[in-house]
C-alpha positions as CSV (number, residue, x, y, z in Angstrom):
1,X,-34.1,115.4,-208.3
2,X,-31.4,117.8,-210.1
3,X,-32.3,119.3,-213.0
4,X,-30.5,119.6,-216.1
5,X,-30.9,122.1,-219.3
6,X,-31.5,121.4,-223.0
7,X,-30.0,123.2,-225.2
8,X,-33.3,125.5,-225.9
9,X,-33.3,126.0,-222.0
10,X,-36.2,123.8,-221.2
11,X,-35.4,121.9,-217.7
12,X,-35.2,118.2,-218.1
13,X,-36.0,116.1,-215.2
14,X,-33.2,112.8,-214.3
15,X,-34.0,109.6,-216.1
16,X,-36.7,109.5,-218.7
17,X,-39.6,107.4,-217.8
18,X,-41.7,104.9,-219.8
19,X,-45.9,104.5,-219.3
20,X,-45.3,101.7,-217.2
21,X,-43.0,103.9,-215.1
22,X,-39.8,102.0,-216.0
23,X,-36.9,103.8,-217.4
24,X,-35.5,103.1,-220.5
25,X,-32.6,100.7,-219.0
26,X,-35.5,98.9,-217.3
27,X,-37.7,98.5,-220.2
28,X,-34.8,97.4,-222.8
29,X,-34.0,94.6,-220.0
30,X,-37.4,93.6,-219.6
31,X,-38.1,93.4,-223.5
32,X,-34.7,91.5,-223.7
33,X,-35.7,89.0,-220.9
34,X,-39.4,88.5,-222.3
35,X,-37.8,87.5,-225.7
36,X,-35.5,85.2,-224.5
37,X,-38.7,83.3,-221.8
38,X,-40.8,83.9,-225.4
39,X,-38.0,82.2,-227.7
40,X,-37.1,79.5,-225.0
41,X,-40.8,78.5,-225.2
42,X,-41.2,78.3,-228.9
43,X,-37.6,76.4,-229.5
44,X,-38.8,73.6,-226.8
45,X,-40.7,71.3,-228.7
46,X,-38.1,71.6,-232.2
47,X,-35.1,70.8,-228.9
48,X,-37.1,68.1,-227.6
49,X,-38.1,66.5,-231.2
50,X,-34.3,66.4,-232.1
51,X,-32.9,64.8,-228.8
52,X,-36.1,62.1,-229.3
53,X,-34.5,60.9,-232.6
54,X,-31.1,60.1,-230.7
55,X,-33.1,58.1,-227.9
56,X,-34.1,54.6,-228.2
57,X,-37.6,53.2,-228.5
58,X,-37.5,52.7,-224.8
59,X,-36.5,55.8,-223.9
60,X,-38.6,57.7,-226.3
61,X,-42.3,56.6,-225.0
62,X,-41.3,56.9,-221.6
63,X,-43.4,59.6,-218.9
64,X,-42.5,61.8,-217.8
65,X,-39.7,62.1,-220.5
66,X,-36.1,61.7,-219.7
67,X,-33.7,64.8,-220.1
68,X,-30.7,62.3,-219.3
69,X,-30.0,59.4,-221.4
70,X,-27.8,57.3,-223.4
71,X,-27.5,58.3,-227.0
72,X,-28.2,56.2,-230.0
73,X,-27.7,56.1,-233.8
74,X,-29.7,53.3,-234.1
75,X,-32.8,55.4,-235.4
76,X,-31.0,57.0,-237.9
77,X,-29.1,53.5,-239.1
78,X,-32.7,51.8,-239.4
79,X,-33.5,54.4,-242.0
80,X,-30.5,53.9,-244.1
81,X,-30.6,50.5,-244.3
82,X,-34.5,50.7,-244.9
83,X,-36.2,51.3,-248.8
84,X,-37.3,55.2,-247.8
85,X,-37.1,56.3,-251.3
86,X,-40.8,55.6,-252.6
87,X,-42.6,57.4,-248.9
88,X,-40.1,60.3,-249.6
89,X,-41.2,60.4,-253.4
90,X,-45.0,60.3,-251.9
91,X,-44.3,63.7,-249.4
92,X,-42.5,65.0,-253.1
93,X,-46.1,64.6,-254.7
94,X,-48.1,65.6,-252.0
95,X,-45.9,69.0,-251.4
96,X,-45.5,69.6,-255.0
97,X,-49.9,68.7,-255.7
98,X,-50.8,71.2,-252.2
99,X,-48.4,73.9,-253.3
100,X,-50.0,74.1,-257.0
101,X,-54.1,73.6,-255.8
């Protein structure tokens, strides 16, 4: 392995290692890679709750769950032409009456 100097003369030995024996490069790429299989994980369930609201009824219930499928507004349009405004004014008290207790 060649050997380089520091400025104060003290010889310093190629790549600098880690405790786990990985070098710097290595462990950067391995933290990056974790994050990413870490972050994949956690965003699944928010992905699959968004695609769910474009699917029908059908398609929403059905196992194993379908990662292909034709898209629908049909959700969304059942909501606007339906009376939400008194359940939304109920999640409004409930919020507001568990953020004060």
């Amino acid at each position: 392995m060649a050997t380089r100097s520091s400025p104060r003369g003290i010889p310093i030995l190629g790549r600098l290692r880690s405790r786990g024996g990985h070098s710097k490069e290595q462990a950067s790429l391995l933290w990056a890679v974790t994050a990413w299989i870490v972050g994949l994980i956690v965003f699944y369930p928010v992905l699959h709750m968004f695609l769910t609201g474009f699917k029908t009824e059908a398609d929403a219930v059905e196992l194993p769950p379908a990662f292909i499928f034709d898209a629908t507004l049909e959700n969304y349009r059942a909501i606007f032409n339906f009376d939400f405004t008194p359940f939304f004014v109920n999640s409004i008290i409930a919020s507001g009456v568990s953020r004060c207790s």
